[in-house]
RODO-2510 file (C-alpha; in nm, 4 decimals, decimal comma):
residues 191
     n   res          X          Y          Z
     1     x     0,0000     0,0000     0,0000
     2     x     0,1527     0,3521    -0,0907
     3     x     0,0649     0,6272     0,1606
     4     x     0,0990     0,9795     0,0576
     5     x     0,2425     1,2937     0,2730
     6     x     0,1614     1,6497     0,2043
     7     x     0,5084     1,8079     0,3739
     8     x     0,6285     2,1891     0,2722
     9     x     0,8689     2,2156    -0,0269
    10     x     1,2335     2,2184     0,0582
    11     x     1,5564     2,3017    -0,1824
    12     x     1,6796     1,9837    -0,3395
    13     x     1,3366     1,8312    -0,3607
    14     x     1,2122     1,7250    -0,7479
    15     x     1,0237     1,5022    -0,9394
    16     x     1,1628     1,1298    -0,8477
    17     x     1,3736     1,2395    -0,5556
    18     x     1,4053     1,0012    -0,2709
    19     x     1,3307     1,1469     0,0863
    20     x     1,3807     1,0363     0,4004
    21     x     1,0629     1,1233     0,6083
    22     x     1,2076     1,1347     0,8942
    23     x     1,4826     1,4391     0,8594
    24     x     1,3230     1,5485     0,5288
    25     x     1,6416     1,5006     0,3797
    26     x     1,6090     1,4729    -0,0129
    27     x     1,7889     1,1709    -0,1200
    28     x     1,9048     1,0101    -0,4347
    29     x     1,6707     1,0106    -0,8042
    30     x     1,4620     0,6804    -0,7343
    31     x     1,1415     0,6941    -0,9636
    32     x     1,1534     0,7818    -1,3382
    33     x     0,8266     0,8652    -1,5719
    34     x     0,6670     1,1659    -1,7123
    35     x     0,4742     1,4015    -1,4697
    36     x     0,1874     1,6697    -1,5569
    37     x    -0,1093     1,8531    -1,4420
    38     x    -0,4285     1,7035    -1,4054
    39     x    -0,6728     1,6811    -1,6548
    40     x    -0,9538     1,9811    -1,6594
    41     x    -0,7739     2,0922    -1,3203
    42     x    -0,8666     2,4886    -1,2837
    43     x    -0,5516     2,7156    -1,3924
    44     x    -0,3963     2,9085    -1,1581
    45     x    -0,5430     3,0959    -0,8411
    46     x    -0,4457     3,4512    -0,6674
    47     x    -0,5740     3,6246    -0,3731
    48     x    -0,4983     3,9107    -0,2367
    49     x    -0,6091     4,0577     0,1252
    50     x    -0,5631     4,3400     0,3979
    51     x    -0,6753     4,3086     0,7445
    52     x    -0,6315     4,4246     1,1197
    53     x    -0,4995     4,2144     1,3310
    54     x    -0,5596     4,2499     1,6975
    55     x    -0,3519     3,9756     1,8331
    56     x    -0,0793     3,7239     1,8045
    57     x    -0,3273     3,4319     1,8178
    58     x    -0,5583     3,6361     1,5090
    59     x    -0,2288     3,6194     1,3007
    60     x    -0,1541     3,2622     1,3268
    61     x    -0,5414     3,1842     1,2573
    62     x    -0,5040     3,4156     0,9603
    63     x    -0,1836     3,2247     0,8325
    64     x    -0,3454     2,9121     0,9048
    65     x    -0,1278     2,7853     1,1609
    66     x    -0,1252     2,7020     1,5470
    67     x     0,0919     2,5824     1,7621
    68     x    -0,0142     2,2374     1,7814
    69     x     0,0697     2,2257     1,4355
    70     x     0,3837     2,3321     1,4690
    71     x     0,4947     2,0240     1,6094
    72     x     0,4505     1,8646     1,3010
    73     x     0,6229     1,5373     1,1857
    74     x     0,9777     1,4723     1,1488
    75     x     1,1593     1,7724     0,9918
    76     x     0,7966     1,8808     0,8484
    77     x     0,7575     2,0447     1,1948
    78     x     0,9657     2,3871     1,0885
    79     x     0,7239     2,6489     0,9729
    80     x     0,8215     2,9951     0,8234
    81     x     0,4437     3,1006     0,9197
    82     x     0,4739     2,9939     1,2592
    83     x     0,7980     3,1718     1,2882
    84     x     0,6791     3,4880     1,1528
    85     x     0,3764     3,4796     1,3276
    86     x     0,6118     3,4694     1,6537
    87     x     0,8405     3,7368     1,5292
    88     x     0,5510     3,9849     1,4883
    89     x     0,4977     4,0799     1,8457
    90     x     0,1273     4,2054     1,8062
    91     x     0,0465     4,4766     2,0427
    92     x    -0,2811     4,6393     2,0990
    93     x    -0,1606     5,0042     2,1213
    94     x    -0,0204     4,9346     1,7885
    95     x    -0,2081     4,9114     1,4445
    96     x    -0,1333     4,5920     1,2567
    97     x    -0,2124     4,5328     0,9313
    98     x    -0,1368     4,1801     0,7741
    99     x    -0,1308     4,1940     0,4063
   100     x    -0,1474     3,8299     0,2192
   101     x    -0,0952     3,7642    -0,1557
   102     x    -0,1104     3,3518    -0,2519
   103     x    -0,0833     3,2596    -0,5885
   104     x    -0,1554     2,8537    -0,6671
   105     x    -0,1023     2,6888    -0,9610
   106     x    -0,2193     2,3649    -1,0989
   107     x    -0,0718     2,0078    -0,9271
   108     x     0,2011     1,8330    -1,1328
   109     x     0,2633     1,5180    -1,0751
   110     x     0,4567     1,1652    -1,1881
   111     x     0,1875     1,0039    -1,3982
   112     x     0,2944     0,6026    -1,3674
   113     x     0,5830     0,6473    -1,1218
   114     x     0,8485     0,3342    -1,2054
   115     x     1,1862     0,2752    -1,0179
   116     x     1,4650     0,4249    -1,1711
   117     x     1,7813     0,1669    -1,3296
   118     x     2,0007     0,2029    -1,0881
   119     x     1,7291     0,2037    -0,8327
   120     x     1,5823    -0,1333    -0,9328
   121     x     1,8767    -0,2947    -0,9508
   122     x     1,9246    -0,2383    -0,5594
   123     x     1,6065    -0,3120    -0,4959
   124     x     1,6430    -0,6208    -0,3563
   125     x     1,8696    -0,5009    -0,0794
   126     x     1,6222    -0,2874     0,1564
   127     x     1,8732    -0,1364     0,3603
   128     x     2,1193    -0,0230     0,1206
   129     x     1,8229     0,0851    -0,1022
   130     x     1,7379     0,3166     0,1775
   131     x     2,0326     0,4679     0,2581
   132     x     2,0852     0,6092    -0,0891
   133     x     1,7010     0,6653    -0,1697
   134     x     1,5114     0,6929     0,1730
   135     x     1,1687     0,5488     0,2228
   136     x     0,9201     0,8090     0,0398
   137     x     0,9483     0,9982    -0,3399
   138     x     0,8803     1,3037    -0,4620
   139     x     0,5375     1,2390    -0,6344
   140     x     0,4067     1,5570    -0,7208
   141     x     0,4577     1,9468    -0,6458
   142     x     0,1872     2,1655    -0,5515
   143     x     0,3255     2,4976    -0,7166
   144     x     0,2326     2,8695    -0,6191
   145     x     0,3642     3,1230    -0,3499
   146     x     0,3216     3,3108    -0,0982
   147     x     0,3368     3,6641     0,0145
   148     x     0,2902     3,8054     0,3513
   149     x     0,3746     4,1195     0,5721
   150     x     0,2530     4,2751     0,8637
   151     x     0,2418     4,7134     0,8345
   152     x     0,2851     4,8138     1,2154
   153     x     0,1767     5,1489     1,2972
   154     x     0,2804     5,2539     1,6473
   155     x    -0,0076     5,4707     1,8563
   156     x     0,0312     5,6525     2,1836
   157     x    -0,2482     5,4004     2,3017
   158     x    -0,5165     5,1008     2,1805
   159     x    -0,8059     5,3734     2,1507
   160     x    -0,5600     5,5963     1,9293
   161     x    -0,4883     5,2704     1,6997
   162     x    -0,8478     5,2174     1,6808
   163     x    -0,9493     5,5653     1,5673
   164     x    -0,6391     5,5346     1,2662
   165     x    -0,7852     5,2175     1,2160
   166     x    -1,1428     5,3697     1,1613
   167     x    -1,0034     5,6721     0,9211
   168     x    -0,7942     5,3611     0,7136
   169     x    -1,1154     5,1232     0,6899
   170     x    -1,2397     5,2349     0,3652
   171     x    -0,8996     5,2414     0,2035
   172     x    -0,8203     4,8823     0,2778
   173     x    -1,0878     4,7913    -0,0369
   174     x    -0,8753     5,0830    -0,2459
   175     x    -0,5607     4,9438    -0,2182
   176     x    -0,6762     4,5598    -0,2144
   177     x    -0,8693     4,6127    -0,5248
   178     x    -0,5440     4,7891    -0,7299
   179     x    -0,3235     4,5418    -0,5921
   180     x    -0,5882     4,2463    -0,7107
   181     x    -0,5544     4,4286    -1,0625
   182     x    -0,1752     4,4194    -1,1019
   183     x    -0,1238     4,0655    -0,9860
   184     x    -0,3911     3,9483    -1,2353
   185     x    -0,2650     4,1392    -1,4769
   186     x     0,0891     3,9879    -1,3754
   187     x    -0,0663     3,6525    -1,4127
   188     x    -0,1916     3,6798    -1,7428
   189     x     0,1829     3,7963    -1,8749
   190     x     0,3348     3,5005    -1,6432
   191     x     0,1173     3,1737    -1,6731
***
């Protein structure tokens, strides 16, 4: 039975590459065969948001994290959100504005996944298999990015960040509209 595992990019990872679960470590090229998108998948996907954030906890459930999830599995565990999140130091005499941007594009994957030569022909020794190609492959990439900072304006006191918040409201739209504009318009020029 094959199990899959959804774990966070990492550099060295592609198409066929051995990994070892357990560090995350990518390993040698086990699994040849042609990879592509799925069939009548949606293209590609961008959002684009502004919000206030009132507190540390808001900004992890706005980055879709928590800290239970930061424990994670193996070296999966390490996440640049959850860091971030951390770094931010949310404040409520402060005004904090977390802008997002996410752009996904369609799944590519190995269509009929099929050891590699010099794979197969260690394939009959398991532990020596392992050490050079780990115990999982690089199936598929999920593709996209993601863009996020957090605009801190400092306020003499919460009631102070709440009245600048109240003059910015309407302008959050403004700005989240134009920006919507140029990254479509970005999209259509980059596919």
């Amino acid at each position: 039975m094959l199990t899959q595992v959804t774990v966070p990019y990492s550099p060295g990872y592609d198409y066929g590459k051995g990994v070892d679960l357990a560090t995350g470590s990518p390993m040698g090229h086990v699994v040849d065969g042609a990879f592509s998108g799925v069939d009548d998948a949606m293209g590609s996907i961008s959002s684009f948001d502004i919000r206030r954030i009132h507190t540390t906890a808001e900004l992890e459930k706005s980055l879709s994290i928590n800290v239970e999830a930061s424990g994670g599995c193996g070296c999966f565990s390490a996440s640049g959100r959850f860091d971030f999140a951390q770094s931010s130091k949310i404040q409520s005499s402060s005004l904090f504005l977390l802008i997002s941007a996410k752009v996904t594009l369609p799944f590519h994957g190995i269509d009929e996944p099929k050891l590699s030569g010099s794979a197969a022909a260690i394939s009959s020794n398991p532990e020596l298999f392992q050490s050079r190609y780990g115990n999982m492959f690089v199936n598929g990439v999920g593709r996209g990015g993601m863009f996020l900072a957090v605009l801190q304006m400092d306020t003499a006191s919460s009631e102070e960040a709440q009245a600048v918040s109240m003059e910015l409201s309407g302008s959050y739209g403004l700005f989240s509209a134009d920006a919507k504009m140029k990254m479509e318009s970005m999209q259509r020029h980059f596919p």
